[in-house]
C-alpha positions as CSV (number, residue, x, y, z in Angstrom):
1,X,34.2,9.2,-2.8
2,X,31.5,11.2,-1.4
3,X,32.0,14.8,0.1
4,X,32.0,14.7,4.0
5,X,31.0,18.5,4.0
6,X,28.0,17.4,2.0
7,X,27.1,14.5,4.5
8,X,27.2,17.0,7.3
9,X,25.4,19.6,5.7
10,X,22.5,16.4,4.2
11,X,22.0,15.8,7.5
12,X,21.8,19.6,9.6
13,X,19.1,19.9,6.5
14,X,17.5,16.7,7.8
15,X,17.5,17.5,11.6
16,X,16.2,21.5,10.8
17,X,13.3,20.0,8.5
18,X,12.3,17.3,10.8
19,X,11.9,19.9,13.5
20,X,10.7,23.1,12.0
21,X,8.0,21.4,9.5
22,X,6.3,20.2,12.3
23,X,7.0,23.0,14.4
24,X,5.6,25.6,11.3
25,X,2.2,23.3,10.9
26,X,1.3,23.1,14.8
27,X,1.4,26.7,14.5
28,X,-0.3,26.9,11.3
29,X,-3.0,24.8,13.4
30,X,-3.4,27.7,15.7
31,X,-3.7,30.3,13.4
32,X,-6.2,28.7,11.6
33,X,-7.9,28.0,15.0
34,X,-7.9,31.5,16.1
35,X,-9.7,32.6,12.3
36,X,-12.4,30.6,13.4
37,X,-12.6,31.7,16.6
38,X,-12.8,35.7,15.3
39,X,-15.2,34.8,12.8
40,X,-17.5,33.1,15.0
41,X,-17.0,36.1,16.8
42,X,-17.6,38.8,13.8
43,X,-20.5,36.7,13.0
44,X,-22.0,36.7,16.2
45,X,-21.7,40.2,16.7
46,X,-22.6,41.3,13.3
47,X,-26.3,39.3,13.3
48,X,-27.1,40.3,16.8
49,X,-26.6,43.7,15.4
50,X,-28.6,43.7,12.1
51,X,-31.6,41.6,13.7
52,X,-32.3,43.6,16.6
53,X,-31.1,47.2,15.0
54,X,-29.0,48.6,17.6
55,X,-25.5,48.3,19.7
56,X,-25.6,48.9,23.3
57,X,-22.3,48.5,25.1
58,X,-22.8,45.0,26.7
59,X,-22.8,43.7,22.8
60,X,-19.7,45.5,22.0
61,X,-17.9,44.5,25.2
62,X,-19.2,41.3,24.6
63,X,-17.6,40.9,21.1
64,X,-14.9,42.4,21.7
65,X,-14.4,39.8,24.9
66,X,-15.6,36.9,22.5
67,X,-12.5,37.9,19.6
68,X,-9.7,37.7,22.6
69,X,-10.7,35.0,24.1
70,X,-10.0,32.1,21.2
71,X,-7.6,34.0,19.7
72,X,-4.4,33.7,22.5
73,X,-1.9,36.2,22.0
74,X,-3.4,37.9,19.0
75,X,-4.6,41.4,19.1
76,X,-6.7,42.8,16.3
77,X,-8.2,46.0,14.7
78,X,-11.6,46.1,14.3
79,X,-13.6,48.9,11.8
80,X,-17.0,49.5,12.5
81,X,-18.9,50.9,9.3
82,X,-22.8,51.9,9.5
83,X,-24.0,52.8,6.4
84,X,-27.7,55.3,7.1
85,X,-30.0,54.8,3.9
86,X,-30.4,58.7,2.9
87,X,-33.5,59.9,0.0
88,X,-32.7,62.5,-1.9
89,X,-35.1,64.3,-4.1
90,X,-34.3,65.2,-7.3
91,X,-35.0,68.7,-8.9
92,X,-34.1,69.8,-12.4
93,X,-33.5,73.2,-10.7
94,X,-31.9,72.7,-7.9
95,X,-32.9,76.4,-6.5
96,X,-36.8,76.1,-7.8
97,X,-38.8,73.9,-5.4
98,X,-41.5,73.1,-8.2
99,X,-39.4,71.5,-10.4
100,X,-39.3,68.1,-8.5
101,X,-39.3,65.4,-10.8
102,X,-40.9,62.7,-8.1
103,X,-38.3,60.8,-7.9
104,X,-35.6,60.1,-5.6
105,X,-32.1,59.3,-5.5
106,X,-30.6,56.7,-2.5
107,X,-27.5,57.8,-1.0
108,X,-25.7,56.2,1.8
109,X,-24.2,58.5,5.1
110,X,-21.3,56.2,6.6
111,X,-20.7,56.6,10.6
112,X,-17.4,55.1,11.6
113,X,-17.0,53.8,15.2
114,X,-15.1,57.1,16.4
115,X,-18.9,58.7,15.5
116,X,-20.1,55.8,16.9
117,X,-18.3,55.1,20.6
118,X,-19.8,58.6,22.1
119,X,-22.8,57.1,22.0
120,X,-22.1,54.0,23.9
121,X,-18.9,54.4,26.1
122,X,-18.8,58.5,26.7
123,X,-18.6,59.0,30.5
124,X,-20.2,62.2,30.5
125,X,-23.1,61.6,29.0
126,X,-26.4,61.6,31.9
127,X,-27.6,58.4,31.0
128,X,-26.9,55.0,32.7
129,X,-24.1,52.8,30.3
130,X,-26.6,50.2,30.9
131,X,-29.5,52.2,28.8
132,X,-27.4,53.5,26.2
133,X,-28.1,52.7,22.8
134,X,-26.5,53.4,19.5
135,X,-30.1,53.0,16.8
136,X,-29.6,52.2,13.5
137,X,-32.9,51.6,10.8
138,X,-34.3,48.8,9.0
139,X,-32.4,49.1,5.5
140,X,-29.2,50.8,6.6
141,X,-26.1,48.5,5.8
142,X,-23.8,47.8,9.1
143,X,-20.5,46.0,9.1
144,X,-17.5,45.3,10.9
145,X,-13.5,44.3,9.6
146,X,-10.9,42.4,11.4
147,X,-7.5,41.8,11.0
148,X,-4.9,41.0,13.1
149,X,-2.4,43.6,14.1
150,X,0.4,41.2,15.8
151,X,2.5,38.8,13.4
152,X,1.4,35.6,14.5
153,X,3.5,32.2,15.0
154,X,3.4,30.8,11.6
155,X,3.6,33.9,9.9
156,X,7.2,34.3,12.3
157,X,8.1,30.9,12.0
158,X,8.0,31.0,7.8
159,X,9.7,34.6,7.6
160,X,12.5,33.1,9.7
161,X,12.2,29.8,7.3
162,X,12.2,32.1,4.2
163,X,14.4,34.8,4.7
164,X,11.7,37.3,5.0
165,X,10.5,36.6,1.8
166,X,6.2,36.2,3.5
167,X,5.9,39.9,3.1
168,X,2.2,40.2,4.2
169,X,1.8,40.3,8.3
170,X,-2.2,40.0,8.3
171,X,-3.2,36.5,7.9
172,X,-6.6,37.1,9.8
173,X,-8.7,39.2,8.3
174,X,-12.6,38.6,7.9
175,X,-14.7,41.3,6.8
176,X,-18.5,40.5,7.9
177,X,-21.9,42.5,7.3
178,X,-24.9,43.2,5.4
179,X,-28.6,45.2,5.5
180,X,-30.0,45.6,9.2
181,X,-33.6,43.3,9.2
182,X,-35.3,44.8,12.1
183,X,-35.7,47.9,14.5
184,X,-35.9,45.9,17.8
185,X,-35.8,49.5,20.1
């Protein structure tokens, strides 16, 4: 004779799976959705950048209007990393100009936004927001990473599923960049 308590608990099983399984994929949908919304987004941003070789404000605003707007309720952190091409002559003595050895070494100077947003956003500064202009050279290396900062449904949905057992809250995270092409100033 079969076990009543297993019937019941066969069919709350049944009921919870044929509800949260869908449930856990819709939201899986929209997570996925709002990935390729913020990498359009990085993308965007990140090209416009390296092909015309500078960030004015409008562009940042811009992107940072583009990465809210498919994402919903989703807020993210974004790092902004400019790497400046820097040649450094070698010497065998470092003190004795003449012994240069004609060659040189490349070194890299990385600006992180907070170097980067006095230049664009500081209200102090005398010229217009609309002119300003943060320069960067043909060669230097600019990018940009974003992840998400606020669990999102699914990631909710399968700790709640799971015990807690998901671990990792950034499912988003798209780091984007490469060598700026042009000086377009």
């Amino acid at each position: 004779m079969p076990n009543p308590i297993s019937k019941v608990f066969a069919v709350i099983l049944a009921v919870l799976l044929l509800f949260f399984v869908p449930v856990y994929q819709s939201f899986h949908k929209q997570e996925d959705l709002a990935y390729q919304s913020a990498y359009q987004a990085v993308t965007d941003f990140v090209d416009n950048v390296r092909t015309k070789g500078f960030i004015t404000p409008q562009m940042y605003e811009d992107f940072q209007t583009n990465l809210a707007a498919g994402s919903g309720s989703i807020s993210y952190k974004t790092e902004i990393v400019h790497e400046k091409k820097v040649y450094t002559p070698v010497y065998t003595d470092p003190t004795n100009p003449a012994s240069f050895t004609n060659q040189f070494v490349v070194d890299y100077d990385e600006y992180y936004w907070e170097q980067i947003h006095p230049f664009l956003f500081d209200e102090s500064s005398s010229i217009p927001k609309k002119d300003r202009m943060y320069k960067l050279n043909s060669g230097d290396f600019f990018t940009v990473h974003v992840e998400n900062i606020t669990k999102t449904k699914a990631t909710m949905m399968f700790d709640f599923l799971t015990g807690g057992a998901g671990g990792n809250d950034v499912t988003i995270s798209i780091p984007y960049g490469g060598m700026v092409l042009n000086e377009d100033y």
